[in-house]
Backbone as CSV, one residue per row, in Angstrom:
resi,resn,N_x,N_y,N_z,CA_x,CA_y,CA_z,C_x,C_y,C_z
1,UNK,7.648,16.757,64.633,7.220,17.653,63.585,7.070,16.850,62.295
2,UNK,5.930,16.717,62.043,5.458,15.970,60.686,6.506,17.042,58.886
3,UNK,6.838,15.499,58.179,7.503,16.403,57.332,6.505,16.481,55.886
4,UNK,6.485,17.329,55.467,5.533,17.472,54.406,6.568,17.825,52.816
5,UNK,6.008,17.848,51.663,6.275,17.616,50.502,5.649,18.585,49.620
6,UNK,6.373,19.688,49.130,5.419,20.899,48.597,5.036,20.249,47.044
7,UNK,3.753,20.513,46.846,2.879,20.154,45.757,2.008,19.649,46.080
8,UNK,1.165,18.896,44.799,0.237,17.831,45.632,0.821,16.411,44.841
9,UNK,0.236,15.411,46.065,0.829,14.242,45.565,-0.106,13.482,44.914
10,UNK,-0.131,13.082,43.829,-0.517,12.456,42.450,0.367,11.568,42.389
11,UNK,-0.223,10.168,41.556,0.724,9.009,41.138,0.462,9.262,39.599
12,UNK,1.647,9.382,39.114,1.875,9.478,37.562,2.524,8.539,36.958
13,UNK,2.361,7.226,37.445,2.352,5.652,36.972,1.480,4.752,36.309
14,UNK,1.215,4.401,34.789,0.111,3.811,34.613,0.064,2.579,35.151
15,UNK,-0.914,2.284,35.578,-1.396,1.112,35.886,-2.129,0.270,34.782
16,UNK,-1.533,-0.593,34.437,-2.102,-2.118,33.280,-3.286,-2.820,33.370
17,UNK,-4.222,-2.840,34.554,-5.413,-3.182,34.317,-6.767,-2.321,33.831
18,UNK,-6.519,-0.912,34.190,-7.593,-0.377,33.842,-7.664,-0.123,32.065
19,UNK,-8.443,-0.199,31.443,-7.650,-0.238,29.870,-9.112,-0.794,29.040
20,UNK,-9.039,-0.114,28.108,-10.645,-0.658,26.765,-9.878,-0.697,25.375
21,UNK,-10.345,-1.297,24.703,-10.096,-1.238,22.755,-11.255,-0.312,22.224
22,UNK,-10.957,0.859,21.896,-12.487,1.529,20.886,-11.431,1.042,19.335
23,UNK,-12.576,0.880,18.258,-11.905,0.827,17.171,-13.324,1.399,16.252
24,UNK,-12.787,1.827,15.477,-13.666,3.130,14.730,-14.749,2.698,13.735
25,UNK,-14.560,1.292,13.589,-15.176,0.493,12.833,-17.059,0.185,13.457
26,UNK,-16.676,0.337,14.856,-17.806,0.674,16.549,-17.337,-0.568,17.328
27,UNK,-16.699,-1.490,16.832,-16.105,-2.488,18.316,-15.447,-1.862,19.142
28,UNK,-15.895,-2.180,20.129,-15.239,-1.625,21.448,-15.187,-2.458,22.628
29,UNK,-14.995,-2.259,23.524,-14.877,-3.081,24.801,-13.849,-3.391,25.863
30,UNK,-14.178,-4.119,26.703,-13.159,-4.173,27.484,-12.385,-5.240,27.585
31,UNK,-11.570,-5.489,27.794,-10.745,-7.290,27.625,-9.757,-7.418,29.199
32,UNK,-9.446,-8.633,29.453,-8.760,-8.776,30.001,-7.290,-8.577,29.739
33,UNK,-6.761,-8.682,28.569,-5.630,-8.468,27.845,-5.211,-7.987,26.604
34,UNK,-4.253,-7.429,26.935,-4.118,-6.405,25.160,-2.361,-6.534,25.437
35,UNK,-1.843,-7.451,24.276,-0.305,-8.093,24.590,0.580,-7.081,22.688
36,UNK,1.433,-6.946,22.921,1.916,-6.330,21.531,2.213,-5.097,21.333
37,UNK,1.710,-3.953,22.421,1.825,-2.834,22.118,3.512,-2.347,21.876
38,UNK,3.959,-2.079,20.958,5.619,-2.368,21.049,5.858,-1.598,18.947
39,UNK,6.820,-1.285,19.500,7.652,-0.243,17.837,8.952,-1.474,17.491
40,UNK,9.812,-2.079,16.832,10.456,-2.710,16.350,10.899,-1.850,15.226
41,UNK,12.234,-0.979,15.258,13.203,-0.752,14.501,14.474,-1.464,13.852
42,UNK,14.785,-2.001,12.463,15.155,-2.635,12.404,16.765,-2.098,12.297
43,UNK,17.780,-2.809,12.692,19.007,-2.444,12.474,19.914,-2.260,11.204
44,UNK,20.517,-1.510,10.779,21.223,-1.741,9.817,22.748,-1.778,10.253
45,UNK,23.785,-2.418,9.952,24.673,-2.715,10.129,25.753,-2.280,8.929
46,UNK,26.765,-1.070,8.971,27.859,-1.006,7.860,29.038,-0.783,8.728
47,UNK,30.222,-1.086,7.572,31.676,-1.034,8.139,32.096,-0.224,7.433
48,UNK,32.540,0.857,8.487,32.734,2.059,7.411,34.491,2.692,7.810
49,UNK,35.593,1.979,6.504,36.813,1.961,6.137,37.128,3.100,6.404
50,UNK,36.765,4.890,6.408,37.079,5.912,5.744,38.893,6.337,6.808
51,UNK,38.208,6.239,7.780,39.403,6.376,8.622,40.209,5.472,9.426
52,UNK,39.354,4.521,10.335,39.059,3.793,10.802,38.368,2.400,10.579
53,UNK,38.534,1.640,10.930,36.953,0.398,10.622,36.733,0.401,11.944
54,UNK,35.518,0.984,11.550,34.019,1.048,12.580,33.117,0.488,12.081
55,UNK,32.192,-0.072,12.736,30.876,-0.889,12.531,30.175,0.239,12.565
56,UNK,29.260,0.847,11.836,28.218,1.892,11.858,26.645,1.143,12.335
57,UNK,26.190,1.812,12.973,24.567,1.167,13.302,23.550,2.473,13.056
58,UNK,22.796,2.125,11.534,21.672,3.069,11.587,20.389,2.295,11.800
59,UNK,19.261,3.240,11.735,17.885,2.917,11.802,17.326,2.351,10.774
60,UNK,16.483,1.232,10.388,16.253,0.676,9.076,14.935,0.848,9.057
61,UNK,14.112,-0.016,8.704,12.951,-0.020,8.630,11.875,-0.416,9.732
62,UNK,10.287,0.393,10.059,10.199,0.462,11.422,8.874,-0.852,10.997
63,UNK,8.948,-1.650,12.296,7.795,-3.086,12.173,7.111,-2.434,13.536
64,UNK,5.815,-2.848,13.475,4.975,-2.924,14.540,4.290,-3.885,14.227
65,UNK,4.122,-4.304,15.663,3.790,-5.997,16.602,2.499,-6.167,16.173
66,UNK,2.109,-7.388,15.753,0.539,-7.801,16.019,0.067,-7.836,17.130
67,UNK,-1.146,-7.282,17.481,-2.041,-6.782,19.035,-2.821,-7.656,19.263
68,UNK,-2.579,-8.375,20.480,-3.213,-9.472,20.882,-4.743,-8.981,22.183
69,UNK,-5.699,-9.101,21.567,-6.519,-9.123,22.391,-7.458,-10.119,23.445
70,UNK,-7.216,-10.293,24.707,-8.052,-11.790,25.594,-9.146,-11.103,25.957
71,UNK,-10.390,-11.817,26.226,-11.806,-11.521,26.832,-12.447,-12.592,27.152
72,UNK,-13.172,-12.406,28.063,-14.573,-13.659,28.190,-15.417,-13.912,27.297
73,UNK,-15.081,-14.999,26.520,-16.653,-15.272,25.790,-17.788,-14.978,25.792
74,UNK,-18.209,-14.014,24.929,-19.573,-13.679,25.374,-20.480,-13.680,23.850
75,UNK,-21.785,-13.739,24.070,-22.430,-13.521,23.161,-22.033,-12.109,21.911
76,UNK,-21.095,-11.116,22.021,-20.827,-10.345,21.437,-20.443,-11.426,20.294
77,UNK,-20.643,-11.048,18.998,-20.196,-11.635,17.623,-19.155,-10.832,17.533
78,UNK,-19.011,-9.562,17.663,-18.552,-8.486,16.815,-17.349,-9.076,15.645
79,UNK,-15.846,-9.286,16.510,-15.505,-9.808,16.102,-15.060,-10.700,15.214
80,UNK,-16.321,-12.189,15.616,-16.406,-13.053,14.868,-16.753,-12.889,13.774
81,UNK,-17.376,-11.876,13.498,-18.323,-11.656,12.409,-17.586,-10.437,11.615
82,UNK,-16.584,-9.474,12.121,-15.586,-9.233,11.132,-14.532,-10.070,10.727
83,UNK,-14.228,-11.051,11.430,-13.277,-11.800,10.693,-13.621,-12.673,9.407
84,UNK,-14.787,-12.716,9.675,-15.765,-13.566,8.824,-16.154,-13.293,7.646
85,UNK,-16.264,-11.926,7.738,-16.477,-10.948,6.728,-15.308,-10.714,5.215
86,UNK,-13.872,-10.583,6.712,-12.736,-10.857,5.528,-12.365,-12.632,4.848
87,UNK,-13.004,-13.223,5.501,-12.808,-14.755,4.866,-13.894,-14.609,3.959
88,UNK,-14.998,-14.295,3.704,-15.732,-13.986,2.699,-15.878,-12.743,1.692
89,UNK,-14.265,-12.342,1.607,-14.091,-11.526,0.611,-14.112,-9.711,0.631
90,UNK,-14.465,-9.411,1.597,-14.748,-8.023,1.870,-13.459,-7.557,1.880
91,UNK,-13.532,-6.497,1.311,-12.529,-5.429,0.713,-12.559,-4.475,1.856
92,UNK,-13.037,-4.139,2.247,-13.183,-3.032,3.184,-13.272,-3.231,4.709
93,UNK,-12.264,-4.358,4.937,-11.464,-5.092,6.763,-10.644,-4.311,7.406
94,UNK,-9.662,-2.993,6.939,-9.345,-2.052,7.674,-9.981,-1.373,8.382
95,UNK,-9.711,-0.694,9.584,-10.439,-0.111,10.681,-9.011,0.844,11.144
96,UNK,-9.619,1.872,11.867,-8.322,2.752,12.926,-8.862,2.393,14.285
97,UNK,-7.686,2.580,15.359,-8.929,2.300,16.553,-7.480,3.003,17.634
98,UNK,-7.754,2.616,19.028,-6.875,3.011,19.751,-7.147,2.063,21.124
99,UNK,-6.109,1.867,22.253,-5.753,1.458,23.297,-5.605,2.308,24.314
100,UNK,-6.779,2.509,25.079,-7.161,3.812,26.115,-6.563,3.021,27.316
101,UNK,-5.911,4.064,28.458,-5.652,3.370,29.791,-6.493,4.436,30.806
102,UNK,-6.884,4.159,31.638,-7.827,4.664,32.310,-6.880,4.622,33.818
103,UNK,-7.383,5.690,34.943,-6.969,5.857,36.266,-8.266,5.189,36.706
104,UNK,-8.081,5.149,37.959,-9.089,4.574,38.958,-10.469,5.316,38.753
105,UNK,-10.437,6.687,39.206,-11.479,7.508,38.676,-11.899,7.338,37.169
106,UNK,-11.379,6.967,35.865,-12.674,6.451,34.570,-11.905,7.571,34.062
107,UNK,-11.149,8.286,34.126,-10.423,9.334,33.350,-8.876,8.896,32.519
108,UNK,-9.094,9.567,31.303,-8.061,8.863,30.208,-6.973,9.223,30.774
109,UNK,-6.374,8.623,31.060,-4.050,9.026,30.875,-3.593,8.676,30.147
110,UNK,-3.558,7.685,29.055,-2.784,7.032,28.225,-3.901,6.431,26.872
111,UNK,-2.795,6.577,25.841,-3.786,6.225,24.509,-2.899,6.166,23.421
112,UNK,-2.840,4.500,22.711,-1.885,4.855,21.880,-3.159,4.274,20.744
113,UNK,-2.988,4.940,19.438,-3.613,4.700,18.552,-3.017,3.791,17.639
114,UNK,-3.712,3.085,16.753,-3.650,1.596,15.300,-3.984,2.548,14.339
115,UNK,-3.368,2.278,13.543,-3.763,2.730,11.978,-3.814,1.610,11.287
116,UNK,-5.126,1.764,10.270,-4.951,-0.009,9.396,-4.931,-1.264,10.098
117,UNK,-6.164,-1.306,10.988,-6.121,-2.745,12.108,-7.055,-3.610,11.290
118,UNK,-6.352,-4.830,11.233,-7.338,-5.687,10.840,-7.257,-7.368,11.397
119,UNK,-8.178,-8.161,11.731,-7.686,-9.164,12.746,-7.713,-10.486,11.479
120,UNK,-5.958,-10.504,11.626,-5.788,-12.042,10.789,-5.778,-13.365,11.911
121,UNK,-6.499,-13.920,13.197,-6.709,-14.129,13.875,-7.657,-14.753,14.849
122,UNK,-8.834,-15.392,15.053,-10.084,-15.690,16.243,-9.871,-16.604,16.466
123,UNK,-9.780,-16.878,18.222,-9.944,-18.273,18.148,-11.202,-18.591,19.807
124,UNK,-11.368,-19.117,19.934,-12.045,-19.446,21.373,-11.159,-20.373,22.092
125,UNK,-11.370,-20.217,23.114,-10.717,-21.379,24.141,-11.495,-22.826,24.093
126,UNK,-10.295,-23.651,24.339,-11.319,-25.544,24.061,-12.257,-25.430,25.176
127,UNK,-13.024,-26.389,24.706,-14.405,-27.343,25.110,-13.738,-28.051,26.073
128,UNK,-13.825,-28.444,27.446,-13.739,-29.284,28.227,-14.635,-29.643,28.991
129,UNK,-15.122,-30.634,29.105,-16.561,-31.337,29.932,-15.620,-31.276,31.476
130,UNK,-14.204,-31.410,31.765,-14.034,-31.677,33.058,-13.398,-30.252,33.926
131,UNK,-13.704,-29.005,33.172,-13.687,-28.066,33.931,-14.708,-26.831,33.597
132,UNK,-14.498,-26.262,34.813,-15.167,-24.796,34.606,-15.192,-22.990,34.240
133,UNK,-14.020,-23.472,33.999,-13.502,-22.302,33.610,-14.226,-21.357,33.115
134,UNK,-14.136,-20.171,32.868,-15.120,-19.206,31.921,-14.175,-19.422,30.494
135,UNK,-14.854,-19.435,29.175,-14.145,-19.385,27.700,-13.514,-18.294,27.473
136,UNK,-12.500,-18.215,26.713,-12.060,-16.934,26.530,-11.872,-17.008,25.019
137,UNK,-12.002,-15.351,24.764,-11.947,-15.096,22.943,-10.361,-14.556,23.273
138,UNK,-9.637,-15.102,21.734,-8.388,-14.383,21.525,-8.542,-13.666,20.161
139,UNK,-8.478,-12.626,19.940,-8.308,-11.885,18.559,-6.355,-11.406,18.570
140,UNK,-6.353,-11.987,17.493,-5.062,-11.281,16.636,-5.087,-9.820,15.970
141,UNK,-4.552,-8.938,15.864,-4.783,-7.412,15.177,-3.380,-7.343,14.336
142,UNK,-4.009,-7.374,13.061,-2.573,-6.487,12.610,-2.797,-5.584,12.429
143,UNK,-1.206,-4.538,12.521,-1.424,-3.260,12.652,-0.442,-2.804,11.956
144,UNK,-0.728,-1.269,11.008,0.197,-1.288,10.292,0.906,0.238,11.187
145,UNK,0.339,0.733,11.759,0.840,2.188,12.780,0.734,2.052,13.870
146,UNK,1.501,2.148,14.954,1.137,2.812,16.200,1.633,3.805,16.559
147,UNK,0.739,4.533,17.648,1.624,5.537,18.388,0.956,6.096,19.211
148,UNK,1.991,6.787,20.431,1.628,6.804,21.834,1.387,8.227,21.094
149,UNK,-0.033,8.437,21.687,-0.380,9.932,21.869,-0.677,10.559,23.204
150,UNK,-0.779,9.899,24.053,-1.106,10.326,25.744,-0.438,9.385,26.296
């Protein structure tokens, strides 16, 4: 007698490869890697005499990670050409954007959004005559918000 499992069975695990950058600025795309997504609360530390000495631990001030983006070199500037933009003075290098994760089927599950992204960051992968590798772009993002909304 076969045993069965009332509901239906769905995997409600994200999976790390399916995944794009939209950023509101219109870059978008897909990358091989997106490293940083992460909240950093900082600790505060007091010793507090009143009754006892106890070490107290509150919440201090909250840091979020610079967002590392990898891709294949490609003719896309986008990028290059905003970073470029802020080395030549432009005032207006903030962008909002978000980190979509996708299921197999192309449908959203996960999305955490950037507030205030701006890439202090570009680099390309070296020149080597003795291999073949495909090039890869690295962008740096700083970010001054995140947060998981899906």
């Amino acid at each position: 007698m076969p045993t069965t499992s009332p509901g239906e069975l769905t995997d409600i695990e994200l999976v790390g490869s399916w995944f794009s950058v939209e950023l509101d600025n219109g870059i978008s795309g897909y990358f091989s890697e997106v490293g940083g997504l992460a909240v950093d609360v900082e600790v505060i530390e007091f010793t507090d005499t009143a009754v006892d000495t106890v070490t107290r631990k509150r919440p201090g001030t909250t840091k979020y990670n610079e967002v590392t983006l990898k891709r294949t070199l490609s003719p896309d500037k986008t990028f290059w050409e905003w970073v470029k933009k802020i080395r030549d003075g432009d005032m207006a290098y903030r962008t909002d954007g978000a980190v979509v994760v996708f299921d197999m089927s192309g449908k959203e599950i996960g999305r955490w959004t950037m507030t205030n992204v701006w890439p202090s960051k570009w680099s390309a992968s070296d020149l080597d005559v003795g291999s073949d590798d495909l090039m890869q772009e690295d962008v740096t993002l700083q970010v001054e918000m995140l947060e998981r909304v899906k």
